[in-house]
C-alpha positions as CSV (number, residue, x, y, z in Angstrom):
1,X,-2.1,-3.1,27.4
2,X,-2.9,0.5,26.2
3,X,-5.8,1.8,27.4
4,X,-7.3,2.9,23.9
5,X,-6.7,-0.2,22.5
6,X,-8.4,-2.1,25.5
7,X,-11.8,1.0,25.0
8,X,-11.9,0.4,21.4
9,X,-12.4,-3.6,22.0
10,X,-14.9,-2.9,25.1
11,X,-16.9,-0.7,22.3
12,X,-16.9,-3.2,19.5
13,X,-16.7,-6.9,20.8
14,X,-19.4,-8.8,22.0
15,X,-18.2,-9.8,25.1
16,X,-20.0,-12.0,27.9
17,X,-23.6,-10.8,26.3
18,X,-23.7,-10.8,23.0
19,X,-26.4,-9.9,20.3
20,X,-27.8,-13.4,18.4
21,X,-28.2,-11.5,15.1
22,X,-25.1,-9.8,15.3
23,X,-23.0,-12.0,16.7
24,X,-24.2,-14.7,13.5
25,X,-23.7,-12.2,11.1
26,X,-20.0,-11.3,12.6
27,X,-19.6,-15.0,12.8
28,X,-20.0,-15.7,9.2
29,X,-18.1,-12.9,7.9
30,X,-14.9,-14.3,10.1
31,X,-15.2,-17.3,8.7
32,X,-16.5,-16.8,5.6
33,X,-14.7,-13.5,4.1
34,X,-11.7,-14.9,2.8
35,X,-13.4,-17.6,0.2
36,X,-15.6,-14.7,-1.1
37,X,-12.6,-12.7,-1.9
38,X,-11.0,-15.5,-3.6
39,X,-14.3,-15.8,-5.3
40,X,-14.2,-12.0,-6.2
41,X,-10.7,-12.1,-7.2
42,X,-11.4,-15.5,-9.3
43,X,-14.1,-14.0,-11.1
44,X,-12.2,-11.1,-11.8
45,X,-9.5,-13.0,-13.6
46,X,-12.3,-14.9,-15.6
47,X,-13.4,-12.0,-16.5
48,X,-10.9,-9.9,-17.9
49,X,-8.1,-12.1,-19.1
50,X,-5.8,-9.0,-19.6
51,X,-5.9,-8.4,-15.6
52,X,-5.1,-12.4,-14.9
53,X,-1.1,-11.7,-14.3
54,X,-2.6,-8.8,-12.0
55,X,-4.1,-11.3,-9.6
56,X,-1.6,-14.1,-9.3
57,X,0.6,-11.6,-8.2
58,X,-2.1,-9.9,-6.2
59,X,-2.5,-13.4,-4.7
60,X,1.4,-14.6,-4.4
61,X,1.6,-11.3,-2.2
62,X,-1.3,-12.3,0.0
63,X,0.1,-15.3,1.1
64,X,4.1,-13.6,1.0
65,X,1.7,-10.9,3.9
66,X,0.5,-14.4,5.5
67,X,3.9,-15.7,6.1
68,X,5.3,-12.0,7.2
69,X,2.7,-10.8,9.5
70,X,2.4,-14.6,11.1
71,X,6.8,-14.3,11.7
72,X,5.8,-11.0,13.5
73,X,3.0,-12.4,15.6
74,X,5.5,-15.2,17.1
75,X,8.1,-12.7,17.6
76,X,5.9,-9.8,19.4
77,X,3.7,-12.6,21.3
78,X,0.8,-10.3,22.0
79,X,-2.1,-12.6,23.3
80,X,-5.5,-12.4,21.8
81,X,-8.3,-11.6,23.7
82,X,-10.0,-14.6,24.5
83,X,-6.7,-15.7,25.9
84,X,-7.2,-13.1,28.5
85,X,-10.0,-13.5,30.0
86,X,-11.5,-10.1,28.7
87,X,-14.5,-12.1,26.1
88,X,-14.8,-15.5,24.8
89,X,-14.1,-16.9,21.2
90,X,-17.2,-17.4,19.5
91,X,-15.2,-18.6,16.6
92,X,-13.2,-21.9,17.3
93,X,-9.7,-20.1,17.3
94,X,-6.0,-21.5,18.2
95,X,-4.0,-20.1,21.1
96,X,-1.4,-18.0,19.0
97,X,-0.5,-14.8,19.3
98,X,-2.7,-12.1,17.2
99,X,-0.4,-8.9,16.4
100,X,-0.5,-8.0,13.7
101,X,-4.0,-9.9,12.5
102,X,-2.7,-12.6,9.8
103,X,-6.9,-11.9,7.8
104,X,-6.2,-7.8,7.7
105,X,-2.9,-8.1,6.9
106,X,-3.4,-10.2,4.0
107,X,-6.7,-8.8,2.6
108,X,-5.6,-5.2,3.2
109,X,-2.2,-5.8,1.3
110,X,-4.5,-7.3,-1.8
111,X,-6.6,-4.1,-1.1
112,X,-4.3,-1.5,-1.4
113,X,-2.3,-3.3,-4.5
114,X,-6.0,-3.3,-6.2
115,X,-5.9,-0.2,-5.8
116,X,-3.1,1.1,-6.9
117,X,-3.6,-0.5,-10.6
118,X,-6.5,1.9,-12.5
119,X,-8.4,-1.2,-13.8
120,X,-8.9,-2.9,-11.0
121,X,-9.9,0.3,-8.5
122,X,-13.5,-1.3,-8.7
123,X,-12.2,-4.8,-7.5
124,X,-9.6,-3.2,-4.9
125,X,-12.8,-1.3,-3.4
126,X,-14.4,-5.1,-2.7
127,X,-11.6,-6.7,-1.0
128,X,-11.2,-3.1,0.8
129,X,-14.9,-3.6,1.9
130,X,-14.1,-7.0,3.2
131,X,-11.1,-6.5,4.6
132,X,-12.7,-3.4,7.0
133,X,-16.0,-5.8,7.9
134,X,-13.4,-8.8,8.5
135,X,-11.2,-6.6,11.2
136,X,-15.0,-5.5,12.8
137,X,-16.2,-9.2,12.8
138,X,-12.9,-10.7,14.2
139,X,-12.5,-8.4,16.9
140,X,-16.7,-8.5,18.0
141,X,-16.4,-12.4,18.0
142,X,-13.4,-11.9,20.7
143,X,-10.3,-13.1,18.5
144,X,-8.3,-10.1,17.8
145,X,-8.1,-6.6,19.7
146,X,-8.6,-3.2,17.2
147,X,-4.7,-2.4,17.3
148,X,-4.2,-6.2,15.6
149,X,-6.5,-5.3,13.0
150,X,-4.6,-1.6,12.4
151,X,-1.2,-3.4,12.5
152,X,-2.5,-5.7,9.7
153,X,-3.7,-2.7,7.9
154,X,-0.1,-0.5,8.3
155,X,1.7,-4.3,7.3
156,X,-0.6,-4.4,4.1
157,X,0.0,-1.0,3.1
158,X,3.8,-1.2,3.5
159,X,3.9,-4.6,1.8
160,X,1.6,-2.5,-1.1
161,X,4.0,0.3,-1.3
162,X,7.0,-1.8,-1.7
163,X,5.9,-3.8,-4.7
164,X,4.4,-1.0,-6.2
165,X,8.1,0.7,-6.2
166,X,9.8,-2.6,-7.5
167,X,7.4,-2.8,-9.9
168,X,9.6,0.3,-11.4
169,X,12.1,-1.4,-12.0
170,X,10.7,-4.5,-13.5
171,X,10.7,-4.3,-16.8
172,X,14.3,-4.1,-17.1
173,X,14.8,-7.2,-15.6
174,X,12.6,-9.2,-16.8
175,X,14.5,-10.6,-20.2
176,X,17.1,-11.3,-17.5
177,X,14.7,-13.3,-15.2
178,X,13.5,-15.3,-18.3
179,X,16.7,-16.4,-19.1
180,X,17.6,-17.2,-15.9
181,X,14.2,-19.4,-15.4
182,X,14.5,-20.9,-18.9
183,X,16.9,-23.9,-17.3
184,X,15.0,-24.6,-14.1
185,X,11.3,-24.7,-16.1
186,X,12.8,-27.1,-18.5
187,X,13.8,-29.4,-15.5
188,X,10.1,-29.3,-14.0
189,X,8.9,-30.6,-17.5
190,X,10.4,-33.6,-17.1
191,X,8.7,-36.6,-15.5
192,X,10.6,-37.3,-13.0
193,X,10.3,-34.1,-11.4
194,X,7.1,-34.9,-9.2
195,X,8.2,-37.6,-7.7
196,X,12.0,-35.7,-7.1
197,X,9.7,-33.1,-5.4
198,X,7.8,-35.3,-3.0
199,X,11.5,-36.6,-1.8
200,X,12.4,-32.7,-1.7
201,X,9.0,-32.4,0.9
202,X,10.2,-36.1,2.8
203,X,13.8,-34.8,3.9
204,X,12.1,-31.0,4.7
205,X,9.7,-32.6,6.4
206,X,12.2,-35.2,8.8
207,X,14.7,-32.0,9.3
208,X,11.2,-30.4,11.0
209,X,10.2,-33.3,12.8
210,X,13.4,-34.1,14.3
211,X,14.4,-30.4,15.6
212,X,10.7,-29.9,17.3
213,X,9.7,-28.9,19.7
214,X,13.9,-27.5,20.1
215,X,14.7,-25.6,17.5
216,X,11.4,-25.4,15.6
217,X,7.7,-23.9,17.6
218,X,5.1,-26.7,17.8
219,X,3.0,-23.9,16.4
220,X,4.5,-24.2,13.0
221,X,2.6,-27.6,12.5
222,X,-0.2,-27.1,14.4
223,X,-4.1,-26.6,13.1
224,X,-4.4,-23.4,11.5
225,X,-0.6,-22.7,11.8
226,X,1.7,-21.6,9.1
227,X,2.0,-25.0,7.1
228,X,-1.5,-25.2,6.8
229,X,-2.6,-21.9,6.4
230,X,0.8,-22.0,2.9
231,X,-1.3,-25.3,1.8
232,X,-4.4,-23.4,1.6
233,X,-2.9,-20.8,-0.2
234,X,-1.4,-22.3,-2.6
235,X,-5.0,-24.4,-3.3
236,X,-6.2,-21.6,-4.3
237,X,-2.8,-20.5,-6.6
238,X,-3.7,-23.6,-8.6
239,X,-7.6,-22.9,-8.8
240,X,-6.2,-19.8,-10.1
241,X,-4.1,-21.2,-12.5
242,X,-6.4,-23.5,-13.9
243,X,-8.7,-21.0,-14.8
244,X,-6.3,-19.0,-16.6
245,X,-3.2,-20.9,-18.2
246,X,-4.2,-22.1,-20.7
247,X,-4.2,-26.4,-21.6
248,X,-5.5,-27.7,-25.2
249,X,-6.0,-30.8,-23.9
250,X,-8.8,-29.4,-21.0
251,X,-12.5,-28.3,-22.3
252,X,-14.2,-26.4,-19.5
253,X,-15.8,-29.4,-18.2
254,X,-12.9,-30.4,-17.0
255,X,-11.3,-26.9,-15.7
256,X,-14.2,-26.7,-14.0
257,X,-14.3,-30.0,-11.8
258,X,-10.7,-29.8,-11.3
259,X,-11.7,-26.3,-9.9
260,X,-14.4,-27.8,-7.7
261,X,-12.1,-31.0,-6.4
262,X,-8.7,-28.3,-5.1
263,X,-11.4,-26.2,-3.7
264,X,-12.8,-29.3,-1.8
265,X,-9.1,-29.8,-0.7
266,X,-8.7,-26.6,0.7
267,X,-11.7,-26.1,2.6
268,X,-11.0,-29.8,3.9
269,X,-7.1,-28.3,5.0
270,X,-9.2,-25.4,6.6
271,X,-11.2,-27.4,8.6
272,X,-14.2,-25.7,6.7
273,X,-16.2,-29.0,7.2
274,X,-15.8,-28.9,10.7
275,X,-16.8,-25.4,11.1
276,X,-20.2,-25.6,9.0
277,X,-20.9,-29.3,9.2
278,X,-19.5,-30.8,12.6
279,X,-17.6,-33.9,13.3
280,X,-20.6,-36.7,13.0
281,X,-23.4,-36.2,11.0
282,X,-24.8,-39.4,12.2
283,X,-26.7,-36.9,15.1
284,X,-26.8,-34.4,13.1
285,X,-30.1,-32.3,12.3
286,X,-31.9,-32.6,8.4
287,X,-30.4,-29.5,7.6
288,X,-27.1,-29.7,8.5
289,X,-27.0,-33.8,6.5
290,X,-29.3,-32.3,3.4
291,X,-26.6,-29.6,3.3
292,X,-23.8,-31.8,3.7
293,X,-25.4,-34.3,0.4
294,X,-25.5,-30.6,-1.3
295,X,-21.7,-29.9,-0.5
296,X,-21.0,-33.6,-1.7
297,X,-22.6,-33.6,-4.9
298,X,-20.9,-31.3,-7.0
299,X,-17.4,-33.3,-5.9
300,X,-19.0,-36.4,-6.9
301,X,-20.1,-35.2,-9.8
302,X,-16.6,-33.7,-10.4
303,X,-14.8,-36.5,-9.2
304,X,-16.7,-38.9,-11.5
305,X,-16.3,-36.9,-14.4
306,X,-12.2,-37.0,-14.2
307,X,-12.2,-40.9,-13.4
308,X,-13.6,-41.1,-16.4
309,X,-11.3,-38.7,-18.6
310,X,-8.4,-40.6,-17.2
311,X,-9.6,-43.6,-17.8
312,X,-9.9,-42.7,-21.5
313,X,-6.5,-40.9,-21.3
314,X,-4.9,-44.2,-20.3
315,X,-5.7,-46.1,-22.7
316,X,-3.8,-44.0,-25.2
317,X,-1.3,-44.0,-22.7
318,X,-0.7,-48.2,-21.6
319,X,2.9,-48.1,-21.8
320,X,4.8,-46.1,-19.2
321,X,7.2,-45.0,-21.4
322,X,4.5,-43.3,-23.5
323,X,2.8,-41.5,-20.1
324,X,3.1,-37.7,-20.3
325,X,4.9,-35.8,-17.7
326,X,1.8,-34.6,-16.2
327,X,0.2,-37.9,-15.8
328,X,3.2,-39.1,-14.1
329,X,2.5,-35.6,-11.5
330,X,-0.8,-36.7,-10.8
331,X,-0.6,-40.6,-9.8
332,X,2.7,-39.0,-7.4
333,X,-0.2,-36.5,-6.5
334,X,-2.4,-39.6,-5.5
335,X,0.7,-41.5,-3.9
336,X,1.0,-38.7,-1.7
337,X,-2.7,-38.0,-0.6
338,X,-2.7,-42.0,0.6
339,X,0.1,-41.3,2.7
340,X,-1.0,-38.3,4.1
341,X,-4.4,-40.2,5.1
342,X,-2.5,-42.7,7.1
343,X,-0.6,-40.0,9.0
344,X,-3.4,-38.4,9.9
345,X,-4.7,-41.6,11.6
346,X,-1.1,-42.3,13.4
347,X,-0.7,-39.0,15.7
348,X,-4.3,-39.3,17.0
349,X,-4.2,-43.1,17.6
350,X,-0.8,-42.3,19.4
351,X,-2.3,-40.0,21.4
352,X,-4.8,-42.3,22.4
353,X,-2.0,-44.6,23.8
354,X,0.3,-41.5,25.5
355,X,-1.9,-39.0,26.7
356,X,0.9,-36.8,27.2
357,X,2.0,-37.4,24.1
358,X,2.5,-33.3,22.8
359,X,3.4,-32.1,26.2
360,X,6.1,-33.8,26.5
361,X,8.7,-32.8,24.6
362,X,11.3,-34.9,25.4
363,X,9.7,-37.9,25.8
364,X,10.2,-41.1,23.1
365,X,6.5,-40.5,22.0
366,X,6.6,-36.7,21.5
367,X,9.5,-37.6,19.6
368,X,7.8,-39.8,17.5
369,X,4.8,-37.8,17.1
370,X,6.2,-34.4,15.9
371,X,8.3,-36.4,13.3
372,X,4.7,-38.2,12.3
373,X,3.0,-34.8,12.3
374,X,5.7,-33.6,10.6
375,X,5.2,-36.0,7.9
376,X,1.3,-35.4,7.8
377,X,1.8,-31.2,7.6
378,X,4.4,-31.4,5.0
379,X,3.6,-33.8,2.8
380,X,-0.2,-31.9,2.7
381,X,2.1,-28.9,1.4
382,X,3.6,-31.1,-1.3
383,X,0.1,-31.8,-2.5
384,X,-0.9,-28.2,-4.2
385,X,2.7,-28.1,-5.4
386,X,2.3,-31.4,-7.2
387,X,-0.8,-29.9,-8.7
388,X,0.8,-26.5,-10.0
389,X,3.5,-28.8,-11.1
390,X,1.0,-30.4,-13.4
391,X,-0.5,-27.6,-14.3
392,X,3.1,-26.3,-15.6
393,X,3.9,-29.4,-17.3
394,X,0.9,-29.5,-19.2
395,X,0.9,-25.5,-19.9
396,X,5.2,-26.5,-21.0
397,X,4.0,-28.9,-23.9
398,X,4.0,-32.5,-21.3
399,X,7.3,-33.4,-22.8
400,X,11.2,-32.7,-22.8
401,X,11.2,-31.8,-26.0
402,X,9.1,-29.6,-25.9
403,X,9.5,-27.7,-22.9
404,X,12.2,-25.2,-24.8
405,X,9.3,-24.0,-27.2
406,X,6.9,-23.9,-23.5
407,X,9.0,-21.8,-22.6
408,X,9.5,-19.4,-25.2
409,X,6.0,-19.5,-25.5
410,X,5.5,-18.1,-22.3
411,X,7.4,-15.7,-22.1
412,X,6.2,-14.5,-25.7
């Protein structure tokens, strides 16, 4: 371990004694700091709706920095603080390695692309402010050293720097990329595509259950791993696209409960509930069940609201034959989140039964409970595809014969 990496953590982590005050406030920004920049970066594309191409790709590279510096962690296998011995995690945290820092790699490369476009300097300066307080936070709360957050910081810039340089070059192939996608967006149109998908996401997902733990890291599937880190990404992608491709058939009533029902998703796939409201609120204090009814109201509210709007839309719609593409998306959508609720169940009642059950990796029950969690991971992936899917169909006219003019118009 390099001895300036080891004096910088000693002067900024909290260690064995910690501060109350600081270590809450440290707390909430390493938890907290990525939904406030996707809050930053969604209001920014409600408010200017010339800059809304800016931030998808703003956020497509965030989670492309994700995957990348997440690769290099598992390949470099530097341990994280708290798995040393040298402070403890006051955050809940996983036991995977922390080089280069997955937060400060992917809110530095938004950062620096910011940035880099004139209009959104003022916008790039947030996330930049974020992503600096983020690095602090995560290394005082034990979970990173100051060299992860740098390497983050170097990954973001270069991942920055190489999109700006494509982005050169761009323009001359874009008439060639939209005649290349024309095809493939006309095939997503069609109603049958959903459910081809979710078979797509069954076989993916067997291939990774059978080849782990041997070919493929337990980590991939774990809490907070990869999978899961891609399905809360790609929530957010289609929060982000609800708000900004436009539907005629959606009033803003209804973008914004959609909204409020994929952001209950992902904070649910990043164990937000868990962090700020515990397991049980049957023992809970007032505070922590009166803000748990305020959490749930609003998805009520929003849930209740889109019963009813497909309720109404049904009855226009009673033969199948007459469904629209879109509809046929979202009851694959609801196929898949039953499924994925009885997975979850299996692995931990398994468990129950094999105690050994994930430490064994050769063992019958392993066997069968990687392929389960396998299942379970991946087919919670499938479930924000399924929703840009809709989103796409319904944007692409929610018919076949239509989807050529979709297209042109998008591309207009």
């Amino acid at each position: 371990m390099h001895p300036l990496n080891l004096a910088l953590f000693d002067a900024l982590a909290a260690g064995f004694s910690p501060s109350p005050a600081v270590l809450q406030l440290a707390s909430a920004i390493a938890l907290g700091s990525s939904w406030a920049c996707a809050a930053v970066l969604a209001w920014a594309a409600w408010r200017r709706a010339a800059q809304r191409p800016c931030v998808l790709a703003v956020l497509a590279a965030g989670g492309a920095a994700s995957l990348i510096s997440q690769e290099i962690a598992a390949s470099v296998g530097m341990p994280r603080p708290f798995m040393m011995g040298l402070s403890p995690a006051h955050v809940p945290h996983g036991l995977r390695a922390g080089l280069p820092s997955t937060h400060a790699s992917v809110m530095f490369t938004m950062a620096f692309m910011l940035l880099l476009r004139r209009s959104m300097r003022d916008v790039g300066l947030v996330i930049l402010a974020a992503a600096v307080a983020t690095g602090w936070a995560r290394i005082h709360v034990g979970i990173h050293f100051p060299f992860d957050v740098a390497a983050g910081a170097l990954l973001g810039a270069a991942i920055a720097a190489a999109l700006f340089a494509m982005q050169a070059i761009a323009p001359r192939l874009a008439p060639q990329a939209a005649a290349t996608l024309a095809r493939p967006l006309r095939a997503l149109a069609d109603g049958r595509a959903g459910p081809c998908l979710v078979l797509v996401f069954v076989f993916a997902a067997t291939w990774v259950g059978l080849n782990t733990p041997q070919a493929i890291g337990p980590a991939v599937l774990e809490e907070n791993g990869p999978v899961e880190k891609s399905t809360v990404l790609l929530y957010l992608a289609a929060v982000f696209c609800v708000l900004t491709v436009r539907v005629a058939f959606l009033s803003r009533p209804d973008r914004l409960a959609i909204c409020v029902l994929l952001l209950a998703f992902a904070a649910r796939e990043a164990d937000w509930h868990l962090a700020h409201l515990g397991t049980s609120l049957l023992e809970a204090p007032l505070s922590r069940i009166l803000a748990a009814m305020a959490a749930l109201a609003p998805l009520a509210i929003a849930a209740g609201w889109l019963a009813r709007r497909a309720w109404c839309a049904s009855r226009a719609m009673r033969a199948w034959r007459q469904w629209r593409p879109e509809a046929t998306t979202l009851l694959t959508f609801a196929a898949v989140i039953g499924a994925a609720i009885i997975l979850d169940q299996l692995p931990a009642s398994l468990a129950g039964q094999q105690p050994g059950l994930f430490t064994a990796g050769s063992s019958p029950a392993a066997f069968r409970g990687y392929l389960m969690l396998s299942f379970e991971e991946i087919l919670e992936l499938a479930l924000p595809v399924l929703a840009l899917l809709a989103i796409l169909q319904a944007r692409l006219g929610g018919s076949r014969d239509s989807a050529p003019s979709g297209i042109s118009r998008s591309y207009a």
